[in-house]
N, CA, C and O atoms as a DFTB+ gen file, in Angstrom:
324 C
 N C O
     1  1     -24.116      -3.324      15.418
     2  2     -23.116      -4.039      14.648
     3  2     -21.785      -4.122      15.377
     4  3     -20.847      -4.851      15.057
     5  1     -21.845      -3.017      16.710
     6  2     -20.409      -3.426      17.482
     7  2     -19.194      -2.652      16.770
     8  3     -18.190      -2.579      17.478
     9  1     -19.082      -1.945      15.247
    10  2     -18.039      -1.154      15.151
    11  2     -18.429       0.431      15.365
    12  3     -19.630       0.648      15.520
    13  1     -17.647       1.424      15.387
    14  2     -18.031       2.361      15.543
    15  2     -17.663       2.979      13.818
    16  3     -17.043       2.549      12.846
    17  1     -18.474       4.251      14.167
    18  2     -17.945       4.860      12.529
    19  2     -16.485       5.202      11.994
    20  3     -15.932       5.005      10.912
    21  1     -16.054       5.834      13.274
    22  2     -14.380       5.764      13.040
    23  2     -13.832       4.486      12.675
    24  3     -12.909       4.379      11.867
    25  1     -14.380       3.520      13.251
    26  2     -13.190       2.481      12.987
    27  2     -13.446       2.275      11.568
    28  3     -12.431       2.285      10.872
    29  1     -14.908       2.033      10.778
    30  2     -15.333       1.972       9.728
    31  2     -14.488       2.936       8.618
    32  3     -14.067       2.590       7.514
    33  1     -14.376       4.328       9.309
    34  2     -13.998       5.096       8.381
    35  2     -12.373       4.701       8.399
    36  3     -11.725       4.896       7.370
    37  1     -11.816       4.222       9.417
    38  2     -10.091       3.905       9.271
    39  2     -10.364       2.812       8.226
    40  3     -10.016       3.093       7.079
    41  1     -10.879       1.722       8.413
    42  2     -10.609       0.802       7.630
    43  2     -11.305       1.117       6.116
    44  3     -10.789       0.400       5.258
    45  1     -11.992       1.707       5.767
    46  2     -12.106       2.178       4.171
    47  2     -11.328       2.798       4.130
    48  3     -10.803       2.499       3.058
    49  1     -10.618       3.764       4.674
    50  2      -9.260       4.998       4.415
    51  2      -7.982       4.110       4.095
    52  3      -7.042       4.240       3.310
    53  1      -8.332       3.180       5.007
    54  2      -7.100       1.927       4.846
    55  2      -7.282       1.673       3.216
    56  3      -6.928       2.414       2.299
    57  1      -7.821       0.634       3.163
    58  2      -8.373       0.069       1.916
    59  2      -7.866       0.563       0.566
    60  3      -7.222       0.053      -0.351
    61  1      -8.459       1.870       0.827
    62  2      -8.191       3.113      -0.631
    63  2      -6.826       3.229      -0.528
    64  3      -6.310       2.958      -1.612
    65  1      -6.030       3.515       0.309
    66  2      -4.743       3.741       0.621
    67  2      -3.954       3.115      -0.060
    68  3      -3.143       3.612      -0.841
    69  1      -4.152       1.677       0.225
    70  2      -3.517       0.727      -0.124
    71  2      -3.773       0.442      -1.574
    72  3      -2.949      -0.300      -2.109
    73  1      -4.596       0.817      -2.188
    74  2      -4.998       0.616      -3.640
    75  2      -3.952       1.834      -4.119
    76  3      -2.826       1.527      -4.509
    77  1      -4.347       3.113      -4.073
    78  2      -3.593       4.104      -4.547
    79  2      -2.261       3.603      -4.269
    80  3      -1.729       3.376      -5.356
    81  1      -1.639       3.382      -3.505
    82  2      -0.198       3.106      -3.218
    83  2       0.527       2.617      -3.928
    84  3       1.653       2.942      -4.304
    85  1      -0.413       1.388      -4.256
    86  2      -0.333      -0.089      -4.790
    87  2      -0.216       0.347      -6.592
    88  3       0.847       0.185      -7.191
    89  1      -1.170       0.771      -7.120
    90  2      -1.741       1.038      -8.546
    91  2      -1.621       2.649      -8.890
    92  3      -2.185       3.069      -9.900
    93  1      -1.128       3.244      -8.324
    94  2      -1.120       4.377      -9.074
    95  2       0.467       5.370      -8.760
    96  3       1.541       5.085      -8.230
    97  1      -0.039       6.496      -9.338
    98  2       1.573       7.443      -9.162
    99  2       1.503       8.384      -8.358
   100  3       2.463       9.081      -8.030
   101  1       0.533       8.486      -8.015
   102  2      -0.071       9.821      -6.544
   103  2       0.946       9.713      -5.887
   104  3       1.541       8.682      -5.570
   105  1       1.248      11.060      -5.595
   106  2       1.849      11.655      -4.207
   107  2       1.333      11.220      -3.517
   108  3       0.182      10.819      -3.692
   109  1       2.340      11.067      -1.839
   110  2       1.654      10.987      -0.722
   111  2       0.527      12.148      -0.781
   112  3      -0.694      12.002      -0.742
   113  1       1.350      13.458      -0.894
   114  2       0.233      14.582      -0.679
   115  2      -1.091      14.504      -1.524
   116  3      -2.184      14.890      -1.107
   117  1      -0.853      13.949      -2.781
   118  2      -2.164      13.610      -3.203
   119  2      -3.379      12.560      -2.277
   120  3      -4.481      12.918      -1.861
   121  1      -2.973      11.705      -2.197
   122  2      -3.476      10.523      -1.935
   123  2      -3.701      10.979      -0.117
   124  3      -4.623      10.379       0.434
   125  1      -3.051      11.795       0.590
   126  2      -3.964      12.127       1.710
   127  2      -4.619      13.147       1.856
   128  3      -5.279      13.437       2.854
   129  1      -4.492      13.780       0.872
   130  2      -5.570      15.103       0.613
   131  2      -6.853      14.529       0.318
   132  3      -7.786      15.157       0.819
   133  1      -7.270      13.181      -0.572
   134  2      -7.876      12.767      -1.214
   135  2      -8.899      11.372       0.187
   136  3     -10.011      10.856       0.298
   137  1      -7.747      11.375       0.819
   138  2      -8.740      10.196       1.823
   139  2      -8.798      11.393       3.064
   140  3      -9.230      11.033       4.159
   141  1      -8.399      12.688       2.895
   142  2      -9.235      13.435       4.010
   143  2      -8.062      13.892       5.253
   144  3      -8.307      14.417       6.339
   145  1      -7.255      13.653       4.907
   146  2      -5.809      13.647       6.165
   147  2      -5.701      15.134       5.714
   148  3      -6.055      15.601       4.631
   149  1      -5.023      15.908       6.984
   150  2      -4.730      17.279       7.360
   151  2      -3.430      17.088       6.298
   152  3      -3.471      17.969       5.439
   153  1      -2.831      16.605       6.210
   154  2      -1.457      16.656       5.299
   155  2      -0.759      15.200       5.259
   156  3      -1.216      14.252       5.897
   157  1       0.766      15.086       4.186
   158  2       1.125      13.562       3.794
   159  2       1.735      12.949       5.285
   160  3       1.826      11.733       5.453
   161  1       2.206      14.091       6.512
   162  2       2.843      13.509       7.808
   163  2       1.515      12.693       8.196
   164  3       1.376      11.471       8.153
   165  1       0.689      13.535       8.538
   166  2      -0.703      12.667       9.123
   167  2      -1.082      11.259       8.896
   168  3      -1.468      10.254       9.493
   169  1      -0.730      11.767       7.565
   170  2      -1.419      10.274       6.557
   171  2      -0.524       9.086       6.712
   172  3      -0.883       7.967       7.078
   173  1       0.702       9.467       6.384
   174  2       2.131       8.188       6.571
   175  2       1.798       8.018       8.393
   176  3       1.895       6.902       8.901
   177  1       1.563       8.757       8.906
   178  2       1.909       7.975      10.241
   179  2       0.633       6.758      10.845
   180  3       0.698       5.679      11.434
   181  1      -0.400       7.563      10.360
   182  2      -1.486       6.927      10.534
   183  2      -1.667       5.297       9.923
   184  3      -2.240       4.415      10.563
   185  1      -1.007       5.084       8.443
   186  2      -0.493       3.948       7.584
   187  2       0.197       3.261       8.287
   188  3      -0.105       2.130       8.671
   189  1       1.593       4.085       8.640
   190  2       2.259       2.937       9.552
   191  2       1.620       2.755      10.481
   192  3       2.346       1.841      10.871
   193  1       0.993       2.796      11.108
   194  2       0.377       2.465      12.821
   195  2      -0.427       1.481      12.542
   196  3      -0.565       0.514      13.292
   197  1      -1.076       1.633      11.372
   198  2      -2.143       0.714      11.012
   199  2      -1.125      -0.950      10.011
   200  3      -1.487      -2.113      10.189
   201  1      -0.512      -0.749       9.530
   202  2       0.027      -1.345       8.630
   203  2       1.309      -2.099       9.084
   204  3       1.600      -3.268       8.830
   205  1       2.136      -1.034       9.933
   206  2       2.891      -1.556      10.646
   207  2       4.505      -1.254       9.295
   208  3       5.495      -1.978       9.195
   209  1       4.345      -0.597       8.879
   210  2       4.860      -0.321       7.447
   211  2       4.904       1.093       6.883
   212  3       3.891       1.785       6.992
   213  1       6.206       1.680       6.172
   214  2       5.656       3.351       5.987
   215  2       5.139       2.976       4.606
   216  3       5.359       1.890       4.068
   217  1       4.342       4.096       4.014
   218  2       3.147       4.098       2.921
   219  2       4.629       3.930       1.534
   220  3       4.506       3.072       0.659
   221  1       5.693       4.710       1.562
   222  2       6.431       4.828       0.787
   223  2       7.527       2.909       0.300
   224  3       7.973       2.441      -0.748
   225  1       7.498       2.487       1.605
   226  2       8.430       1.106       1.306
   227  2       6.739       0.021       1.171
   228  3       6.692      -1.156       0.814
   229  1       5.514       0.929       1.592
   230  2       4.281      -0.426       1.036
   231  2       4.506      -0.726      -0.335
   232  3       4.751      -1.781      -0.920
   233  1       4.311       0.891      -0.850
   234  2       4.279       0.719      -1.845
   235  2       5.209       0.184      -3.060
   236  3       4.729      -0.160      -4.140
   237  1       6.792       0.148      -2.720
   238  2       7.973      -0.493      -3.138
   239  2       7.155      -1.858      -3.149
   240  3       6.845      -2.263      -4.269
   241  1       6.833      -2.486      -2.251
   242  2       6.574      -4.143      -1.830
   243  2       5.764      -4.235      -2.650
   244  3       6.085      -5.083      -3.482
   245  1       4.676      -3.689      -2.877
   246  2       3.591      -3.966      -3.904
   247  2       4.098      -3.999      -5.264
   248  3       3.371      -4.871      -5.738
   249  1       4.915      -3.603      -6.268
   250  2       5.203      -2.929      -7.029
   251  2       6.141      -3.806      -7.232
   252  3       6.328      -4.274      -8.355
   253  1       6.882      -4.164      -6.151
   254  2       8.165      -5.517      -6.443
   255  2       6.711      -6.638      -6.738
   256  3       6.302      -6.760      -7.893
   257  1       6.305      -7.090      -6.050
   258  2       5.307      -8.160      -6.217
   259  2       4.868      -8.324      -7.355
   260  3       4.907      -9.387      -7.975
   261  1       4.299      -7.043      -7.830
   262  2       3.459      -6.993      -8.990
   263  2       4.225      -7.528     -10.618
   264  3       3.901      -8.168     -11.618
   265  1       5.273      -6.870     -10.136
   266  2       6.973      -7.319     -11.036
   267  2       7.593      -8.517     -11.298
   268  3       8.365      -8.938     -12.159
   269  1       6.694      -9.231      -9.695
   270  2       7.697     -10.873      -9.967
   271  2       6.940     -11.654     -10.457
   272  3       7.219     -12.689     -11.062
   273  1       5.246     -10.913     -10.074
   274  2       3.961     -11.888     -11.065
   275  2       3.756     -11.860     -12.747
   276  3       3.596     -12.784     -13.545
   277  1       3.829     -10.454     -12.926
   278  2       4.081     -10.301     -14.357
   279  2       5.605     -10.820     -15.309
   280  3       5.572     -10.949     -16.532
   281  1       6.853     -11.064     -14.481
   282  2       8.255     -11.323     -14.874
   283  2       8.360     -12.481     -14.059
   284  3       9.273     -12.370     -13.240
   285  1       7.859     -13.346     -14.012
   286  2       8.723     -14.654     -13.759
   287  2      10.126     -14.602     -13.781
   288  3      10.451     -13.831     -14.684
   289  1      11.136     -15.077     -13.191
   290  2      12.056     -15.557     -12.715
   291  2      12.685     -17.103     -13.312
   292  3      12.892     -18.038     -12.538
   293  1      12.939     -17.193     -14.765
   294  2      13.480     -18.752     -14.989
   295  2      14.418     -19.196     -14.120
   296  3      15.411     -18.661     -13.627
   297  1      13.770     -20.616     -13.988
   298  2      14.990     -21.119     -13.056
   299  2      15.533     -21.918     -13.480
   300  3      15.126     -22.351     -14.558
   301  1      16.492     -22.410     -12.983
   302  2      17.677     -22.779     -14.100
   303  2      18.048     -24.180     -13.102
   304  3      18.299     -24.268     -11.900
   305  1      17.953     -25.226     -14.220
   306  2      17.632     -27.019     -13.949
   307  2      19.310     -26.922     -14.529
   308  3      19.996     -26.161     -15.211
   309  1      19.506     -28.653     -13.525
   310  2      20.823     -28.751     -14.177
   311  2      20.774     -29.633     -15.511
   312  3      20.014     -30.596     -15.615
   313  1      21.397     -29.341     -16.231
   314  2      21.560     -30.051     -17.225
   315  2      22.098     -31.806     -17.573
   316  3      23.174     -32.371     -17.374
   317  1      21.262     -32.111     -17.953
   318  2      21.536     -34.135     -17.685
   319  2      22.254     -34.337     -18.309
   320  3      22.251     -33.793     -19.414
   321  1      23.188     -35.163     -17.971
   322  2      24.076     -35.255     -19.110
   323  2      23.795     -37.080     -19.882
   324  3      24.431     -37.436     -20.874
């Protein structure tokens, strides 16, 4: 298949990551205890490298997003006279 198991296993570790981040209230330390990381340094660095992003401002971004889909933003037309 051409991937190896590591890479397999980064990219499901990814995956979950990004869900927990995204949808839940976990600690870092939770959430890399839980995908298998020695501790939350391991885990955040490994995120950013992969992501390009720390796990703590992903998850801000997600969370703003999720905020502007559920809260629309009226926008404001000028009034005709």
């Amino acid at each position: 298949m051409g991937t190896s198991h590591s890479k397999m296993l980064a990219a499901v570790r990814l995956e979950i990551a990004c869900r927990l981040l995204a949808d839940s209230n976990k600690r870092l330390e939770e959430i890399a205890k839980f995908l298998g990381y020695a501790n939350a340094s391991s885990f955040s660095r490994s995120f950013a490298r992969l992501m390009k992003i720390q796990p703590v401002a992903y998850r801000r971004q997600q969370r703003g997003r999720e905020h502007d889909r559920l809260h629309p933003r009226r926008r404001s037309h000028p009034i005709e006279l």
